[in-house]
N, C-alpha and C positions, 0 to 999 in steps of 0.2 A: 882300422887294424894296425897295431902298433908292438912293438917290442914291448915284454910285460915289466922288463923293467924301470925303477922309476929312478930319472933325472931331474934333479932340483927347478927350479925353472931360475933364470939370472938374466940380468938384463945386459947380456952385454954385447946381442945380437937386435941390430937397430934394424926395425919397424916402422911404418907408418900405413895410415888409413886410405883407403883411393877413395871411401864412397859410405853411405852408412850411417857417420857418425862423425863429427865433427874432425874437419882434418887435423891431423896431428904428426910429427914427425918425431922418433926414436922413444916411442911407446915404454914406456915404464914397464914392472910387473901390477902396479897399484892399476894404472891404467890398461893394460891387457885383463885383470882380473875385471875389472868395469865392464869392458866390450864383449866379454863374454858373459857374465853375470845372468844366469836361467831368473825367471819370472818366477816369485814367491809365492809359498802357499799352495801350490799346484804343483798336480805330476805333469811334470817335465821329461820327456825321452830324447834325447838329441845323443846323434852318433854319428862318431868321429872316424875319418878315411882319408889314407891317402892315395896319389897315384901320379903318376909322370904326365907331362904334356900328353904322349898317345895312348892312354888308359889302362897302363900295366897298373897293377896294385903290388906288384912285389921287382925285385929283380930280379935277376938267372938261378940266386940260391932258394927262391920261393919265400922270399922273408921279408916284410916290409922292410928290417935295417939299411938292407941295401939300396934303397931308394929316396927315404926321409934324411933330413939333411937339422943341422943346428937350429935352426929356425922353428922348424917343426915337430923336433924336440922339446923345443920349450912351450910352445901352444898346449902339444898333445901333456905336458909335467900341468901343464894350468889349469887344462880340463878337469884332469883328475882332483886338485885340488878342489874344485868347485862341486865335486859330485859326492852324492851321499854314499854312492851304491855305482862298480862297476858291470856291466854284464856283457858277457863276452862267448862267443859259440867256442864247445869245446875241444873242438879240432882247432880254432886257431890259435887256443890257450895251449895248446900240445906245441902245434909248432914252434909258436914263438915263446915257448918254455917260462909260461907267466910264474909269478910267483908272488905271494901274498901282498901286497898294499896297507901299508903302515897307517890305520886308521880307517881304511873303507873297506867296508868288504867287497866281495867279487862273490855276482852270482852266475856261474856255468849255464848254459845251455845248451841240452843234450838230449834228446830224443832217443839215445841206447842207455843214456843215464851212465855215462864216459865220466872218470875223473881225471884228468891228466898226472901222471906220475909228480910232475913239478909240484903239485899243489895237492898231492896227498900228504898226511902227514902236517898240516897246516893249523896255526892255532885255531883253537877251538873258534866258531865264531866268525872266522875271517873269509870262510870260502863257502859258499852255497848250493845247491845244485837245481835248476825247475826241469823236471821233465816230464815221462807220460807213466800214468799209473801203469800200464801194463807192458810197460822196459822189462825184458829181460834180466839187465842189470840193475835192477831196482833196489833188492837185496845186497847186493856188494857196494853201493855206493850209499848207502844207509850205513854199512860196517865201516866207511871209511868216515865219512862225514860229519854223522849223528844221526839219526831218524827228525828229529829237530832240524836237521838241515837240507833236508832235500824236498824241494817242494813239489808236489804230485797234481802239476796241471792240465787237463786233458786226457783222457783214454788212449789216442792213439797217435797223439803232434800236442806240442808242447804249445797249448793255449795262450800266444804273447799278450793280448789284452787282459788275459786275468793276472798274468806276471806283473805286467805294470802297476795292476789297482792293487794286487796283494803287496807289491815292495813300496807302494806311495801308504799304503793302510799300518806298514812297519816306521811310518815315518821317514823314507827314502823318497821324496820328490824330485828331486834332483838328482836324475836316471841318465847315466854316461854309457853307452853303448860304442866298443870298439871294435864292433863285427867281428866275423869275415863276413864276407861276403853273401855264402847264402844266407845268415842269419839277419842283417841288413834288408834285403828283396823280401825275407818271410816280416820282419817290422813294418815294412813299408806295406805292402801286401793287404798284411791283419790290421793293419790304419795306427797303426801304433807312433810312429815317430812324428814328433813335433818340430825338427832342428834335424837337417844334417849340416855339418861342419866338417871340410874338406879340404885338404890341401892338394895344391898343384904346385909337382916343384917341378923345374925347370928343365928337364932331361927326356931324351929318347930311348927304348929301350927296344921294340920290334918284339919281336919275338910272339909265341904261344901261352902269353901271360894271362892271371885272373884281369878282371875288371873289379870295381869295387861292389857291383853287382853280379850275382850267379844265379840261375835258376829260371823258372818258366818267366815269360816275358812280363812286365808290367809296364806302365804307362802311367806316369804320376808326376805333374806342372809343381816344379819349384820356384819360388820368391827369392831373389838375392835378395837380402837384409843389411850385407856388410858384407866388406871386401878388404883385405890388408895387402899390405907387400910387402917381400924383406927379400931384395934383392935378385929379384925375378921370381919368388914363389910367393903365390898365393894363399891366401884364406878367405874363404866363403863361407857367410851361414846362410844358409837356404833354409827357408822356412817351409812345411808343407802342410795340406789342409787348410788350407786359409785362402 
């Protein structure tokens, strides 16, 4: 879960590897674009989170900005680049006021079948919706969207296994997912995610904050893959299912 908007990625925030992959110190973009580099030919789901040392995902203004630092700015600009297709729940597209992605589309995930004000009005094409055929707002986010663009998965919860095979069947393999949070736990859940990738940055925060997970409990054994550091904050790709 990230600010929707998009930062160049630049190398001018030095890097290096702890574990993973061959050590390396003040990581290029050529070389950050490598380490993260999804497996070809296959759908791919890996989704992107951040959160402080004590498990807030946001800060006091409820927004991840206030918490992600330059460092993970640039990761989270890299990802994107590497991704065919972003999808994103639409409550956090609301709050963190996403707005269209120059070359990838963005597919919403809504279960009221929600368009965010920001990304109404959006070029044709660029913004998608999956939800449940029998949303209320089914109708009004077809008038906003296209009929063309909302895809009707599921009767009553927005079926994320079928999301993934229909957006890998549009030739989107390379499936970037930047929660929130309850959308992440229902990924996980429906066995959908292959990759999460997470940063930890360096800060305490207290308080009555999200976690990068919300919702009824699950239990699911991650693989570190890789591990970076750029000045006290971390990067992890944890692998799952495997």
């Amino acid at each position: 879960m990230h600010p929707g908007t998009d930062r160049p990625p630049g190398d001018e925030v030095p890097m290096r590897v702890l574990t993973g992959a061959e050590p390396t110190e003040n990581i290029s973009d050529e070389d950050l674009a490598a380490l993260y580099a999804p497996p070809a030919g296959e759908a791919f789901l890996r989704v992107n989170m951040v959160s402080t040392v004590d498990g807030s995902s946001t800060g006091e203004d409820a927004l991840t900005g206030s918490i992600n630092n330059a460092a993970d700015q640039r990761v989270f600009a890299m990802l994107r680049t590497l991704a065919d297709v972003v999808i994103v729940g639409a409550g956090t597209a609301k709050a963190e006021r996403y707005s269209p992605i120059e070359g990838t589309p963005i597919v919403l995930v809504s279960r009221k079948a929600q368009v965010p004000e920001s990304l109404q009005g959006a070029p044709t094409g660029s913004v998608y919706l999956a939800t449940c055929s029998r949303s209320d707002g089914l109708a009004s986010a077809k008038e906003i969207l296209g009929a063309d663009h909302v895809l009707e998965l599921g009767s009553h919860r927005v079926d994320l296994p079928l999301l993934k095979q229909t957006l890998a069947e549009r030739g989107w393999t390379s499936q970037l997912s930047e929660g929130g949070p309850h959308l992440l736990r229902d990924l996980v859940f429906q066995g959908c995610v292959d990759e999460l990738t997470e940063t930890t940055v360096p800060r305490l925060v207290a308080g009555a904050y999200p976690r990068i997970t919300e919702g009824a409990p699950i239990d699911v054994p991650l693989r570190l893959t890789m591990l970076l550091e750029d000045e006290g904050t971390l990067f992890g790709r944890w692998a799952l299912g495997q």
